[in-house]
KOLROVEX-454273 format. One line per field, with one value per atom (N, C-alpha, C, CB): residue in one letter; chain; x, y, z; atom name. Coordinates in nm, 4 decimals. Glycine has a CB too. Layout:
<drendrens>
r = (A:...)
c = (A:...)
c1 = (X:...)
c2 = (Y:...)
c3 = (Z:...)
a = (CA:...)
</drendrens>
This chain:
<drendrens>
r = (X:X:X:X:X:X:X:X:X:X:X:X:X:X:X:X:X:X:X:X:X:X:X:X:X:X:X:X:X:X:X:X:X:X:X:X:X:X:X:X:X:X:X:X:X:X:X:X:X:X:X:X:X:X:X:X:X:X:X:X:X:X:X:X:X:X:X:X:X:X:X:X:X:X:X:X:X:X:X:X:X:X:X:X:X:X:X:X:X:X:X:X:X:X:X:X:X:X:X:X:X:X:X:X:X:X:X:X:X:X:X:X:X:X:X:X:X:X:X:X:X:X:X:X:X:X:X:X:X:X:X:X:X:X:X:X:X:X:X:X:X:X:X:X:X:X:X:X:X:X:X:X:X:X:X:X:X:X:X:X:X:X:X:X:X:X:X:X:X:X:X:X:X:X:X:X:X:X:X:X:X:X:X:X:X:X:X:X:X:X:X:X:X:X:X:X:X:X:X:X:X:X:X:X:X:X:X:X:X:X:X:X:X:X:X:X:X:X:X:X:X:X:X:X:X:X:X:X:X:X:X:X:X:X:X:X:X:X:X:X:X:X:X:X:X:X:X:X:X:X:X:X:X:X:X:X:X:X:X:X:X:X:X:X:X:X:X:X:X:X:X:X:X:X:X:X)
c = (A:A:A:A:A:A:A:A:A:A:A:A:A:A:A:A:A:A:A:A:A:A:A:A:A:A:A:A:A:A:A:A:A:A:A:A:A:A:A:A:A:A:A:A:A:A:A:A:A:A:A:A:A:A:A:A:A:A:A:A:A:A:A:A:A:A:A:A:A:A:A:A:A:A:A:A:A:A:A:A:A:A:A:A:A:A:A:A:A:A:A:A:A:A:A:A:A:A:A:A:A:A:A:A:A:A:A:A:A:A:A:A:A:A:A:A:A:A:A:A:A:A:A:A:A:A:A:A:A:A:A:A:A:A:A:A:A:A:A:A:A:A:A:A:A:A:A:A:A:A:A:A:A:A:A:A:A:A:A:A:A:A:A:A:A:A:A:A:A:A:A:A:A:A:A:A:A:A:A:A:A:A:A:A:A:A:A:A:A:A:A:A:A:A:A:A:A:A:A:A:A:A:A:A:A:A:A:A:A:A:A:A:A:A:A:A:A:A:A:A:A:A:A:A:A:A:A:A:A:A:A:A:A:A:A:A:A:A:A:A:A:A:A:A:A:A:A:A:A:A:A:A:A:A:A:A:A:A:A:A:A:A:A:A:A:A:A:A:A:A:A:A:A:A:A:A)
c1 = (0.0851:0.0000:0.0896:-0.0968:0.0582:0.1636:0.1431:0.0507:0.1998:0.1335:0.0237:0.2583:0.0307:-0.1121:-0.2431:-0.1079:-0.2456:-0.3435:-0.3978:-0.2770:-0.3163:-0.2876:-0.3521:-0.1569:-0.3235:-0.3775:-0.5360:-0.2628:-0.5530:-0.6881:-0.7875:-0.6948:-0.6861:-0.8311:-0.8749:-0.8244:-0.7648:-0.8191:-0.9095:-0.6929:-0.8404:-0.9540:-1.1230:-0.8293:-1.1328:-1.2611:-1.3088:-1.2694:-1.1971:-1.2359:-1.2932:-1.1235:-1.2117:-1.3221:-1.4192:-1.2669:-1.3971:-1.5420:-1.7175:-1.4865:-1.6462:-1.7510:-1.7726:-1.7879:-1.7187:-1.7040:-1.8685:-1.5799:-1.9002:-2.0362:-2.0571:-2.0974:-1.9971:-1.9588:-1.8435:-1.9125:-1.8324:-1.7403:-1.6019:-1.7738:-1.6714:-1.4913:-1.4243:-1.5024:-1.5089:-1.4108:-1.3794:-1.4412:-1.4464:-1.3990:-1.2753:-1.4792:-1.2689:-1.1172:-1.0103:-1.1325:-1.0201:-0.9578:-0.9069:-1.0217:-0.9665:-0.9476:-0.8407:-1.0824:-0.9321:-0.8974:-0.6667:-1.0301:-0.6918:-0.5474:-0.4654:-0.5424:-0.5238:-0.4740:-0.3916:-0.6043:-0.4849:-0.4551:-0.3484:-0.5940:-0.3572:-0.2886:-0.1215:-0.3551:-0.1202:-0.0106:0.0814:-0.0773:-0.0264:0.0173:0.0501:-0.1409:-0.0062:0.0217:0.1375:-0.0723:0.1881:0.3326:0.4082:0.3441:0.3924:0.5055:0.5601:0.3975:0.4194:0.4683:0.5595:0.3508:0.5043:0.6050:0.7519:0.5563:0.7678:0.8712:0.9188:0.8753:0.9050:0.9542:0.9828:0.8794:0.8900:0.9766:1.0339:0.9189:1.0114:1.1814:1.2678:1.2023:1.3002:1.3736:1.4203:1.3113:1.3801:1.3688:1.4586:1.1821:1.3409:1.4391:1.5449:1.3971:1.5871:1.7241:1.8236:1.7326:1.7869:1.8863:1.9148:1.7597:1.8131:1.8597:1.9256:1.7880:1.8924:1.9356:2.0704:1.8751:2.1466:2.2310:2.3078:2.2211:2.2763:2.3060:2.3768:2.1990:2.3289:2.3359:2.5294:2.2131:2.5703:2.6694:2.6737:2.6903:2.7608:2.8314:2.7218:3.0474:2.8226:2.7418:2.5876:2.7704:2.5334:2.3849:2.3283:2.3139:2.3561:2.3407:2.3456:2.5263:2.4789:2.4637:2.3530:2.5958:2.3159:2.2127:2.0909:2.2035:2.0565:1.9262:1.8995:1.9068:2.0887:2.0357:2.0182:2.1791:2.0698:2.0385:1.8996:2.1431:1.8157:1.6813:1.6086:1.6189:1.6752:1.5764:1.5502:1.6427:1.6689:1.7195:1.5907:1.9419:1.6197:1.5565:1.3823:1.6163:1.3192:1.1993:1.1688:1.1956:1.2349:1.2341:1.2007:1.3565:1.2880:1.3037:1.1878:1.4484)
c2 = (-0.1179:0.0000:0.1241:-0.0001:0.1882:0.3214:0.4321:0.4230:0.5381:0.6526:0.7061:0.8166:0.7625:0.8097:0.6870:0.8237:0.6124:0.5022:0.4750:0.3788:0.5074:0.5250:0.6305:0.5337:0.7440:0.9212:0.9112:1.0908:0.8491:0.8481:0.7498:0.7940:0.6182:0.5593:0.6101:0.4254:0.6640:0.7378:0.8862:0.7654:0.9106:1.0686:0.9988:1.2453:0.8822:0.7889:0.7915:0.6928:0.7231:0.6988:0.7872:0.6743:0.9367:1.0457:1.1203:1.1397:1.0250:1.1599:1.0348:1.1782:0.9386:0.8532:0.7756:0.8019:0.9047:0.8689:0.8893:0.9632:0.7878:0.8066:0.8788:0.6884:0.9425:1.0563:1.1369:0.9658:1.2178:1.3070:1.2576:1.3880:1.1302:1.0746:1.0295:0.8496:0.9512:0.8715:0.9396:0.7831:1.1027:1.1784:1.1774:1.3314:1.2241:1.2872:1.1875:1.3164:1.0888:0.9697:0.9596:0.8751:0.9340:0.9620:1.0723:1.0063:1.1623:1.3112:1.2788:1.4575:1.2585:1.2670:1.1609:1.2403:1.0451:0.9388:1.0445:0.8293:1.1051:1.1735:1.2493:1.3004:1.3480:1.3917:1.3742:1.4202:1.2619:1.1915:1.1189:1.0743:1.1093:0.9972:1.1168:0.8614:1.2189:1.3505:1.3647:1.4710:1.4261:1.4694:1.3607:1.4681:1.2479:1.1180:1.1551:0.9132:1.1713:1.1683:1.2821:1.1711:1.3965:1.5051:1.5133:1.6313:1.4373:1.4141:1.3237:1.3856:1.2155:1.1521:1.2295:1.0615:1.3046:1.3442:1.4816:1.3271:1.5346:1.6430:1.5690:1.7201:1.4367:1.3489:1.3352:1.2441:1.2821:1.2187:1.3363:1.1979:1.4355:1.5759:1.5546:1.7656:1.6057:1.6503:1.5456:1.7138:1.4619:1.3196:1.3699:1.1087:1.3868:1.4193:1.5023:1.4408:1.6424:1.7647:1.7088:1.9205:1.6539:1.6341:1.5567:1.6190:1.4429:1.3750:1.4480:1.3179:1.5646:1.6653:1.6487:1.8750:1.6799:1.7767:1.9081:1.7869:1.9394:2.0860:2.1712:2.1084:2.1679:2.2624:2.3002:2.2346:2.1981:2.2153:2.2452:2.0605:2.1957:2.2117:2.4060:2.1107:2.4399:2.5898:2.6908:2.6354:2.6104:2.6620:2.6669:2.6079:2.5506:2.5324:2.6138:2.4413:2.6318:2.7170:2.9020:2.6975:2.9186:3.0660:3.0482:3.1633:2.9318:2.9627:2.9642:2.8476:2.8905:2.9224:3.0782:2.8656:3.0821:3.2602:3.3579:3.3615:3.3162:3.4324:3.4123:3.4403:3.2770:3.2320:3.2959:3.1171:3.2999:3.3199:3.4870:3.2616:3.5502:3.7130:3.7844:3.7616)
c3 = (0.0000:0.0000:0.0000:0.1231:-0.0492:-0.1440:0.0141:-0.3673:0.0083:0.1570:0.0719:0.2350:-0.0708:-0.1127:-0.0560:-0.3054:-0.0984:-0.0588:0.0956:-0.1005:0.1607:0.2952:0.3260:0.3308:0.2590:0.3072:0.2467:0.2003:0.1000:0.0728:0.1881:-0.0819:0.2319:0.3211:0.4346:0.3683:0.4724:0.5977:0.5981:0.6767:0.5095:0.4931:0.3942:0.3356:0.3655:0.4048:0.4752:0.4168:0.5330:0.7079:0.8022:0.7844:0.7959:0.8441:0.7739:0.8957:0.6825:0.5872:0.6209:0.2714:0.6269:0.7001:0.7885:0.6572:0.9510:1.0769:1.1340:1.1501:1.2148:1.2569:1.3768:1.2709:1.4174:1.5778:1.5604:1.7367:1.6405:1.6475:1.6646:1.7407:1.8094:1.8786:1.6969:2.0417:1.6499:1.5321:1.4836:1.4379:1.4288:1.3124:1.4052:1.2509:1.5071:1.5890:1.5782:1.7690:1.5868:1.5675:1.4625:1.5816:1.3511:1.1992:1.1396:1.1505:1.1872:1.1600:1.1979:1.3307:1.3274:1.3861:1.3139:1.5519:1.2741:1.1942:1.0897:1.1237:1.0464:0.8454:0.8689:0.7480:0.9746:1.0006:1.0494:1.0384:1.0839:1.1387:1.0024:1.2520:0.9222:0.7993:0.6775:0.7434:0.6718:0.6059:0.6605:0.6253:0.7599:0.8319:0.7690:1.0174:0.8132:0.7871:0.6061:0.8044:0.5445:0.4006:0.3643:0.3046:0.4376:0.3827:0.4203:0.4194:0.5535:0.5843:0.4918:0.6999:0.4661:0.3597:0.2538:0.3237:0.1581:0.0655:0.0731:-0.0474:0.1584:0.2176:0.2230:0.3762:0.2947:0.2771:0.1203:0.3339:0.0548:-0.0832:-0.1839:-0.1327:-0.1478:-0.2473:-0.1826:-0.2401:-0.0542:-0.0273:-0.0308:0.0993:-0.0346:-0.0727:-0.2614:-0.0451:-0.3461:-0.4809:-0.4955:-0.5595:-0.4089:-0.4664:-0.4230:-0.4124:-0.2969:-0.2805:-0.3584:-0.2000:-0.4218:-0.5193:-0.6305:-0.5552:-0.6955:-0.8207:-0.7623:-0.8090:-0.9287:-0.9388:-0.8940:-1.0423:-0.8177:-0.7704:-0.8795:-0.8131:-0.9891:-1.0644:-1.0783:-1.1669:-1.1234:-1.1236:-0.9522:-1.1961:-0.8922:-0.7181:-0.7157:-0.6027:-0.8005:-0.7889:-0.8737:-0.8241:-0.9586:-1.0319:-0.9839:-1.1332:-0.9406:-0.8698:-0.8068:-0.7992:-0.6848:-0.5618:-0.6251:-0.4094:-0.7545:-0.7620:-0.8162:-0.8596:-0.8808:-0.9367:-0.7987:-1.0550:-0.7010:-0.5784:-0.5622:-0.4326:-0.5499:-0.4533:-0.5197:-0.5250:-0.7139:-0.7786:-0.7696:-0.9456:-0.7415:-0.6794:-0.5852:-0.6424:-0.4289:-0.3230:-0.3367:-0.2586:-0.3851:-0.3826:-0.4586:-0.4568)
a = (N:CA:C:CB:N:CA:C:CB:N:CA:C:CB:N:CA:C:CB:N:CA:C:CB:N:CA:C:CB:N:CA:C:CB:N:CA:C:CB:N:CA:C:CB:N:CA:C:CB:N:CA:C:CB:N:CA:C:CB:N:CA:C:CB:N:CA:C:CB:N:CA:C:CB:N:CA:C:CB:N:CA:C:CB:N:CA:C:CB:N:CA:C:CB:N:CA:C:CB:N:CA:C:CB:N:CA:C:CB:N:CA:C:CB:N:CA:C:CB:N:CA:C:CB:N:CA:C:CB:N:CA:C:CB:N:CA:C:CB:N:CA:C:CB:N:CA:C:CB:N:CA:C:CB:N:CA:C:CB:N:CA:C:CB:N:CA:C:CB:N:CA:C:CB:N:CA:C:CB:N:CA:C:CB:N:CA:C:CB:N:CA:C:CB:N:CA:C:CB:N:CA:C:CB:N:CA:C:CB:N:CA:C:CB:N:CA:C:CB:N:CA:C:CB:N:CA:C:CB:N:CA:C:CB:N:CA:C:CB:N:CA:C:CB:N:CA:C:CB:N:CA:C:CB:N:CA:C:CB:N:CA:C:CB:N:CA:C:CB:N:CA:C:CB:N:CA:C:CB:N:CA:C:CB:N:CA:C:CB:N:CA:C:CB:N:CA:C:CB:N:CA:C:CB:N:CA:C:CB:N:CA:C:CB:N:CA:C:CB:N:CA:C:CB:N:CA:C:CB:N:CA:C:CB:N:CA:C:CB:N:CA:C:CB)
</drendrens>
């Protein structure tokens, strides 16, 4: 089971909680499993960007800069 698949059953799961407690339950599930994923791929990028050649690594970081500004 993929984390998308994961993030879709549970936000199921609270969209067809029969009380409040489960939505809360649910709700904190998605939430927990949302965080995990993004952490993962902050993970994921910064393992690539790190990966890059010097060079391109410096490019990126000025298309950031000129993004950012």
């Amino acid at each position: 089971m993929t984390p998308q698949d994961v993030i879709t059953d549970l936000w199921h799961e609270a969209l067809l909680a029969h009380d409040e407690y489960e939505f809360d339950i649910a709700l904190s599930k998605l939430q927990s499993a949302l965080q995990q994923n993004c952490d993962y791929l902050e993970s994921v990028s910064a393992d690539y960007l790190l990966s890059l050649p010097p060079a391109i690594r410096r490019r990126v970081s000025r298309l950031h800069e000129t993004l950012v500004a």
